[in-house]
C-alpha distance (Angstrom), angle and dihedral (degrees) to the residues before:
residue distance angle dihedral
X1 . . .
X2 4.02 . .
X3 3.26 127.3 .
X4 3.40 104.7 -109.0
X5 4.21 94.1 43.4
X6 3.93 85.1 56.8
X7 4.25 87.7 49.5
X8 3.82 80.6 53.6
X9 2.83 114.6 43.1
X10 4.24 90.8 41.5
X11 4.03 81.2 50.8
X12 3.98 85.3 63.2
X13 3.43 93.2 46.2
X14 3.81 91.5 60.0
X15 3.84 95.7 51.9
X16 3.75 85.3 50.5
X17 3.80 94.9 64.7
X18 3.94 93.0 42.0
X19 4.19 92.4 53.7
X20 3.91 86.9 47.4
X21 3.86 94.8 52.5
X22 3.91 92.7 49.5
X23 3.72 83.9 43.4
X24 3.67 96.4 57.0
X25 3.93 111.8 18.4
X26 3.42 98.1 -176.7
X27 3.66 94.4 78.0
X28 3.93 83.0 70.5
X29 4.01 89.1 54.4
X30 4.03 80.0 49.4
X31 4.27 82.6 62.1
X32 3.76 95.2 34.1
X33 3.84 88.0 57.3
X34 3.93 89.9 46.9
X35 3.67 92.6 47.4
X36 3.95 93.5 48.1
X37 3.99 93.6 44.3
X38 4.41 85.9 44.3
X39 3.66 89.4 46.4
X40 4.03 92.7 52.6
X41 3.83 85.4 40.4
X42 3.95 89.3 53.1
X43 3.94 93.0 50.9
X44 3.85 102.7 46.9
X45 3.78 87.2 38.9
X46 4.06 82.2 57.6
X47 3.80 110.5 28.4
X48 3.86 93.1 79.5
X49 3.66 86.0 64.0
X50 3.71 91.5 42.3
X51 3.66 102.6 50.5
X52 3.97 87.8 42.5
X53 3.79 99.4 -125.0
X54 3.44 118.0 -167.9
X55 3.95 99.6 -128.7
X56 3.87 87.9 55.5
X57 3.88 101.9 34.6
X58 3.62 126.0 60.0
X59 3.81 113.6 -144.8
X60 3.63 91.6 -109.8
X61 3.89 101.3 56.6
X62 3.57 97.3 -92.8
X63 4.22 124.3 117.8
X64 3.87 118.9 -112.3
X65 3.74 126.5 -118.3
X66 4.08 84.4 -104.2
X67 3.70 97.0 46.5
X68 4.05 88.5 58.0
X69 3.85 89.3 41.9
X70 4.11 82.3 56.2
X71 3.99 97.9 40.9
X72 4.43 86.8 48.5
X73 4.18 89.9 53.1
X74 3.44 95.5 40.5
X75 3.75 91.3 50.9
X76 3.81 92.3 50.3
X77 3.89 79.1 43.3
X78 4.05 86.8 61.4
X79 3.53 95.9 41.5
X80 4.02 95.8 47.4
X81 4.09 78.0 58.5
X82 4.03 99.9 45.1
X83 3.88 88.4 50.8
X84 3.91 100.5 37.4
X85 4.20 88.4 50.3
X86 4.14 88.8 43.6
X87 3.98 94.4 54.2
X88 3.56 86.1 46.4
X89 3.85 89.9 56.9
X90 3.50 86.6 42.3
X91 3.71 102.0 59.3
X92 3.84 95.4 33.5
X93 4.13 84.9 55.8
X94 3.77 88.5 45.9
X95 3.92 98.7 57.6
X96 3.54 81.0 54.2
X97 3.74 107.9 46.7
X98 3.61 85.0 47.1
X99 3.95 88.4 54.0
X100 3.69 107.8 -101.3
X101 3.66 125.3 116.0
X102 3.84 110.3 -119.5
X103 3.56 121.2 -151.9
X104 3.86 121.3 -151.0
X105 3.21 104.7 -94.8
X106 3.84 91.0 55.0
X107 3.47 95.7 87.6
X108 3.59 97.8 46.8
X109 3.49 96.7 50.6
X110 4.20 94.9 48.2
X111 4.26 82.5 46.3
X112 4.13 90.4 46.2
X113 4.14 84.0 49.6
X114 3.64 91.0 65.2
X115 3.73 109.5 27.0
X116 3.47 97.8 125.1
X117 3.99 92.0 60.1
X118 4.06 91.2 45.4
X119 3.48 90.8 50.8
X120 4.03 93.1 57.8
X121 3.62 84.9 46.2
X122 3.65 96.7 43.1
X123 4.35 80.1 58.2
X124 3.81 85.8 47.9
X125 3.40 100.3 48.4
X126 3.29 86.2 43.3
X127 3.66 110.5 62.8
X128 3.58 91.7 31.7
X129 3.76 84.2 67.3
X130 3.51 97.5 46.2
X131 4.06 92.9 54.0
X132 3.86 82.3 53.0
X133 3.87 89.9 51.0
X134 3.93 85.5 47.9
X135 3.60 99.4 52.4
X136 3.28 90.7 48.0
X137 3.87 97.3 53.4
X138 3.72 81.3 50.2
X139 4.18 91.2 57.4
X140 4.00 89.3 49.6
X141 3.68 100.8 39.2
X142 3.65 105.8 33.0
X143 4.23 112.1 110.4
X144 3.92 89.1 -149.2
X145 3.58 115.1 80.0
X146 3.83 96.4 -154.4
X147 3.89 93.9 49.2
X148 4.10 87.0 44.0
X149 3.96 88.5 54.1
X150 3.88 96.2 42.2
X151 3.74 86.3 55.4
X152 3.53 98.6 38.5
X153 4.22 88.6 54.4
X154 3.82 94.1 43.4
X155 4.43 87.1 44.7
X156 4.30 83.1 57.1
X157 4.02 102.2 37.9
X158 3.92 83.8 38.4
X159 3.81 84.6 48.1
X160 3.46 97.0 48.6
X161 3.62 102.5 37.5
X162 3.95 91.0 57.0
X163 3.58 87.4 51.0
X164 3.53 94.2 57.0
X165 3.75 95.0 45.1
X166 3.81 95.5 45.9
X167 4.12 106.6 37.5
X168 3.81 89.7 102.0
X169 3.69 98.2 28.3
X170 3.95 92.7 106.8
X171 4.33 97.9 54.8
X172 3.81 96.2 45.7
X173 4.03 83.7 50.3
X174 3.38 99.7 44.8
X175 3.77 104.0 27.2
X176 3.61 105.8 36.1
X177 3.71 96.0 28.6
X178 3.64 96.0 -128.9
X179 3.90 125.0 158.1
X180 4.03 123.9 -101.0
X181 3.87 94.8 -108.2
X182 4.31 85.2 47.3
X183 3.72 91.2 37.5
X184 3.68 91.8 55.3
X185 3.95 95.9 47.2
X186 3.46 92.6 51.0
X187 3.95 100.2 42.4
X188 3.93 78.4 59.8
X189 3.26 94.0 61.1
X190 3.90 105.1 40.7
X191 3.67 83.6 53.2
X192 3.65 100.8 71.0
X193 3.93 88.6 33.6
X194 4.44 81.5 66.1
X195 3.92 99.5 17.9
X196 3.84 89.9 126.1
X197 3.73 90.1 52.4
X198 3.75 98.2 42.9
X199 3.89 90.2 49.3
X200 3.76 90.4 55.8
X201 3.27 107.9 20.5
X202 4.06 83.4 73.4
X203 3.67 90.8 47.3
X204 3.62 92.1 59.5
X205 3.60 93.6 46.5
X206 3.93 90.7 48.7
X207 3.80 93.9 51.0
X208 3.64 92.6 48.1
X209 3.74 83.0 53.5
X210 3.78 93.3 48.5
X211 3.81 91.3 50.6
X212 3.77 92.0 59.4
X213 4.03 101.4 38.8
X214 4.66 79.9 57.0
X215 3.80 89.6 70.8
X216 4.11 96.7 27.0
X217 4.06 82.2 55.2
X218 3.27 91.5 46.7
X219 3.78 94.9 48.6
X220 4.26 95.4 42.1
X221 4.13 83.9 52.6
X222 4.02 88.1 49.9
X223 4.05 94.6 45.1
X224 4.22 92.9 42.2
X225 3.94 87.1 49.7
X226 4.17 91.5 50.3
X227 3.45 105.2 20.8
X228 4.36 107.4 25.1
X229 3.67 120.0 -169.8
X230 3.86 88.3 17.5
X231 3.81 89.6 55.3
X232 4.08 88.3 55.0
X233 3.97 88.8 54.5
X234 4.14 95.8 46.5
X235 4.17 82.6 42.5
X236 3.65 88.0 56.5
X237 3.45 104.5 45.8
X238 4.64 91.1 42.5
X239 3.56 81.5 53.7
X240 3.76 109.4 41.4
X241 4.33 80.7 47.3
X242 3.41 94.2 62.5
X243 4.17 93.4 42.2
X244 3.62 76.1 58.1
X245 3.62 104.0 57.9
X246 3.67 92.0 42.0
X247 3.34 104.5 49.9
X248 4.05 83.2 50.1
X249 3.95 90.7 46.2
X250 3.82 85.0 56.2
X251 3.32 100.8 50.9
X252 3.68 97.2 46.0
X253 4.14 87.9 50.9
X254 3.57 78.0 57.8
X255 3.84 91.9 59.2
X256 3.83 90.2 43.5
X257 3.72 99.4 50.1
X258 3.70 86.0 46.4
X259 3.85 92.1 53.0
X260 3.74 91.0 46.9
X261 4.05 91.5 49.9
X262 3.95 89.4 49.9
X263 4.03 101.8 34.0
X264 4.37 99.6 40.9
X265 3.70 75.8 -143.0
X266 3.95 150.3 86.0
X267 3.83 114.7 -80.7
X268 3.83 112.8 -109.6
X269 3.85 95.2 -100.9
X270 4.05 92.3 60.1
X271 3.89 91.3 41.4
X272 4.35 78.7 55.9
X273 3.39 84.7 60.8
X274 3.72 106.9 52.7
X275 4.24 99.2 -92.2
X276 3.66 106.2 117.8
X277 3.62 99.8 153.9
X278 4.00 124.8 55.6
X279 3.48 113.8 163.7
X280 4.10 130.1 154.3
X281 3.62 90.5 -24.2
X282 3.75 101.3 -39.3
X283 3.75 124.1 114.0
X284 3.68 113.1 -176.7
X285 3.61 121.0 -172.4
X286 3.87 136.6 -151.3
């Protein structure tokens, strides 16, 4: 596949998942719900700190033993939450790029079917994103330049490689049912099936995104200059929209790469709309 037919056809892909998430809008009360239960997860994981308390603050600054043992559960906690609310997403946007209709409660069914298996991977994810989060204290705080740049490289390739190995890990979970270990193998492999449309697929996602945050900018600036702490509140609540939408638009280009990788063929929803072909970077219409 060229270059330009991968750019393409991963361009496609990234419309896709914004016409499904005006199609169905629940999927962004799906991301609202994560984001209000992660938030609240976020500030009792951190108010011990805050408030000083003595079972989670030592008396010279530094945390207890049972104040870390909190912060690692509650961040499995969080991730449990991230990944239970993105299979949800997932499955709802399936039903539809596979032309059904999918009702609310579709999603949290499929995600309540196989809670036991996102919860093990909600403890994987988990702790492999706190080791990243470590090493990459280590890079910033480290007073040894060599040691800060060895962890700094290992934090990115570590990064990256996970990345890689995980960006389909949530469909072949919650679609085909397979086990963490399986799931992980095979997300592997679908990756570099799609990795031209995964790569930009994001991209065109993100600039969308960038190209409505100019004017919301523009607009929070305006409102904190005339109307102050008001301004912060409406600022907070444009922005943490759009966060919204794109985190949901990513996740359901997720769904549609994943469809295209398994199917050879346009989801439902673009074969609605006249594209019956799409192959290496070509959609044809009729």
């Amino acid at each position: 596949m060229g270059f330009f037919a991968a750019i393409g056809r991963g361009w496609e892909m990234s419309k896709l998942s914004m016409s499904v998430v005006k199609k169905d809008p629940e999927l962004l009360v799906y991301m609202i719900i994560s984001g209000v239960m992660s938030l609240a997860c976020l500030i009792g994981m951190s108010m011990p700190q805050t408030l000083e308390m003595a079972w989670a603050v030592n008396p010279d600054g530094s945390f207890t033993s049972a104040y870390l043992g909190f912060v690692f559960l509650a961040y499995m906690v969080l991730s449990i939450i991230v990944v239970f609310w993105n299979c949800a997403i997932i499955a709802n946007a399936n039903i539809r790029l596979t032309g059904g209709d999918p009702k609310f409660a579709d999603g949290l069914n499929a995600a309540f079917k196989r809670l036991p298996v996102i919860i093990v991977w909600g403890i994987v994810a988990g702790t492999v994103g706190l080791l990243l989060k470590f090493l990459e204290g280590a890079a910033r705080s480290s007073d040894h330049p060599a040691a800060a740049a060895m962890a700094s490289v290992i934090h990115i390739i570590g990064g990256l490689a996970w990345w890689v190995m995980t960006f389909f890990m949530i469909p072949h979970l919650i679609l085909e049912g397979k086990s963490v270990g399986d799931a992980l193998k095979a997300s592997k492999t679908t990756f570099f099936d799609t990795w031209g449309e995964n790569i930009v697929s994001g991209l065109g996602i993100s600039l969308v995104a960038f190209l409505f945050a100019i004017p919301i900018l523009g607009l929070s600036i305006g409102l904190i200059i005339v109307a102050g702490p008001l301004g912060y509140v409406v600022a907070a609540v444009l922005f943490g929209l759009l966060i919204t939408w794109v985190n949901t638009a990513e996740q359901v280009a997720v769904a549609a790469l994943f469809r295209y990788a398994k199917d050879k063929k346009m989801p439902q929803i673009y074969q609605d709309q006249g594209m019956t072909v799409y192959t290496f970077g070509e959609a044809q219409t009729v």
